[in-house]
C-alpha positions as CSV (number, residue, x, y, z in Angstrom):
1,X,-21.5,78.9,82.8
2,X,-19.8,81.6,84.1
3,X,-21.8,82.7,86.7
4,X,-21.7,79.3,88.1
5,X,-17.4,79.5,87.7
6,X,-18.4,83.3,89.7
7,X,-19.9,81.3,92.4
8,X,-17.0,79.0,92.5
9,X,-14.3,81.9,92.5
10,X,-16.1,83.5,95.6
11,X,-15.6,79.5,97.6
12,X,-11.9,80.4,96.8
13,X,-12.3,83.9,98.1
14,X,-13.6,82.5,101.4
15,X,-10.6,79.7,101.6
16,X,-7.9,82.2,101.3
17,X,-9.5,84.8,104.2
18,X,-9.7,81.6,106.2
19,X,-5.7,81.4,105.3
20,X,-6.4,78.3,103.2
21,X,-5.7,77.5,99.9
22,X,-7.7,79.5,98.0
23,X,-10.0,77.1,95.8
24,X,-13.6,76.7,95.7
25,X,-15.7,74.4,94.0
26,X,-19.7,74.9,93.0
27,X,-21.9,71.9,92.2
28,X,-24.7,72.2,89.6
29,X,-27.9,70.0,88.7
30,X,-30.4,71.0,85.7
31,X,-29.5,74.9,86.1
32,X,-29.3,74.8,90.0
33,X,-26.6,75.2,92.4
34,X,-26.8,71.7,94.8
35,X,-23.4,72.4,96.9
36,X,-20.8,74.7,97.4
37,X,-17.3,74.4,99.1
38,X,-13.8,75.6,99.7
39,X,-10.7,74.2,100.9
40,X,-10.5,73.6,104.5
41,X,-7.3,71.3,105.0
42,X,-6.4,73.4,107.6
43,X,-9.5,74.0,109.8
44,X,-11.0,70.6,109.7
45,X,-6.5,69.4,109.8
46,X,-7.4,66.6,107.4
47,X,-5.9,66.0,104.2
48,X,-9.0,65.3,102.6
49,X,-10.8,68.6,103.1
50,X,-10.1,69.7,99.4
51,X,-13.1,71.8,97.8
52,X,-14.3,69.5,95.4
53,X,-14.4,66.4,98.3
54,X,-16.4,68.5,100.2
55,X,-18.8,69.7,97.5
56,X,-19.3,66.1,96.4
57,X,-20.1,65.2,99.7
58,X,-22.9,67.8,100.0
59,X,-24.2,67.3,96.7
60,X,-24.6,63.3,97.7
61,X,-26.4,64.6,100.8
62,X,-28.8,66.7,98.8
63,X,-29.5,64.1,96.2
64,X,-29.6,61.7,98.7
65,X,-27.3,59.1,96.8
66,X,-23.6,58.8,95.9
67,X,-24.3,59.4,92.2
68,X,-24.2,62.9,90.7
69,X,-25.4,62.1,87.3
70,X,-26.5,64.9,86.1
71,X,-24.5,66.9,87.9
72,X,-21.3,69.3,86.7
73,X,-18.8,70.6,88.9
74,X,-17.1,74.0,88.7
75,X,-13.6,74.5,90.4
76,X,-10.9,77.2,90.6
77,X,-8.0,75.2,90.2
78,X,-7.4,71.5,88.5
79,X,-7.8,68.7,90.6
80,X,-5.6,67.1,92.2
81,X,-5.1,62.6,92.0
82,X,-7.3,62.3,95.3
83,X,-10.2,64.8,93.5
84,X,-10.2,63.7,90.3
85,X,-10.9,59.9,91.8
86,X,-13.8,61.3,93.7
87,X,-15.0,63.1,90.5
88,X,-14.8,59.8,88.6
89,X,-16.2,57.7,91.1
90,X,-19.2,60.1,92.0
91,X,-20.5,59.9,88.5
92,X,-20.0,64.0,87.4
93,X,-20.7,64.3,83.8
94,X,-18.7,67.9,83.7
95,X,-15.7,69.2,85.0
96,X,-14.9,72.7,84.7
97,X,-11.8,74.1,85.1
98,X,-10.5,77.9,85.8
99,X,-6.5,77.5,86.0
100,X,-4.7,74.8,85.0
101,X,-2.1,72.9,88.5
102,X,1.1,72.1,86.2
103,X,2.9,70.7,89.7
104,X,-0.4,68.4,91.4
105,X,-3.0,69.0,88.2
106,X,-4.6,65.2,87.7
107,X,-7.1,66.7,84.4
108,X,-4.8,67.2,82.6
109,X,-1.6,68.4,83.4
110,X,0.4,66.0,85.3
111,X,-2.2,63.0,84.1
112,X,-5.9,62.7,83.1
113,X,-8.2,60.7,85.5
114,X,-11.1,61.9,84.7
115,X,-11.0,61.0,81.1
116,X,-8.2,57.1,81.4
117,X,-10.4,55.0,79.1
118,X,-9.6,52.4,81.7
119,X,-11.9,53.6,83.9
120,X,-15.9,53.5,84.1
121,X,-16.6,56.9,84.0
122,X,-15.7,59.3,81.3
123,X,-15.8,62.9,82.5
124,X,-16.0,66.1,79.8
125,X,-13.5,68.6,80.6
126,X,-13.7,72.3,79.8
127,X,-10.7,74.6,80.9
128,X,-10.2,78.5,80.9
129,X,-13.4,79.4,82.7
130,X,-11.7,82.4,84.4
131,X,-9.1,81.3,83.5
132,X,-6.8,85.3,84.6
133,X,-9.1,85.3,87.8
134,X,-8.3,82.3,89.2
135,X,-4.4,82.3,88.5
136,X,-4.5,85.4,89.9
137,X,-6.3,84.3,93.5
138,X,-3.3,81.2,93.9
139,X,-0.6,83.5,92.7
140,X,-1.3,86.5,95.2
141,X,-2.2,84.1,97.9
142,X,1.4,82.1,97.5
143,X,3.0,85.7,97.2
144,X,1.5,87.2,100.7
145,X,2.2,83.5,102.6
146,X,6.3,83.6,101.1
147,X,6.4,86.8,102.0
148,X,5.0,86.5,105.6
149,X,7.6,83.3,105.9
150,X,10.3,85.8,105.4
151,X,9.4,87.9,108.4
């Protein structure tokens, strides 16, 4: 598992030298690597570029259908509302987590989409994977951008 949540860290790695928010997100399928993203809100200037959309998106490309059953996603950070719809609604079985979002976190923190019972798609959770690693990426990449607003 973690080599996959490795994978996923070095997405987030790519996001913050691109001066975005540095998470990345890795989808797997029986052992295998399907997509890969980071955040590129910036870039692309759409709100929707989060990791995870765009991984999902390129994992329904390779598999040729919306549905990723089967199919386990890796991220940095927790997912926010819009994410944790897509991961719902894209059929992920697994959703693992490196750092918890206390402020936009919709696994967990804030609320739990993935797993509302209301829903039709239940989605296992596992946090911690990296947990130090991937605090540390958002928590040096805040640091540098406050203090380059200062200047």
């Amino acid at each position: 598992m973690k080599k996959f949540m490795e994978e996923a860290f070095q997405e987030a790695r790519k996001a913050a030298a691109e001066g975005e928010v540095p998470i990345g997100a890795v989808i797997v399928r029986e052992g295998e690597i399907i997509a890969r993203a980071h955040n590129k809100t910036e870039q692309d200037k759409d709100p929707t570029a989060h990791a995870e959309m765009l991984a999902i998106r390129e994992a329904a490309k390779h598999l040729g259908g919306w549905r990723l059953t089967g199919c386990s996603m890796f991220v940095t950070t927790e997912p926010c509302s819009m994410c944790a719809g897509a991961i719902v609604w894209s059929r992920i079985e697994k959703l693992y987590i490196g750092t918890m979002d206390p402020k936009a976190g919709a696994c967990g923190s804030l609320m739990n989409i993935p797993q509302d019972s209301r829903l039709n798609h239940y989605v296992e959770i596992e946090t911690g994977l990296m947990r130090e690693e991937c605090a540390g990426l958002m928590k040096d990449f805040f640091r540098k951008l406050r203090s380059e607003e200062r200047r």
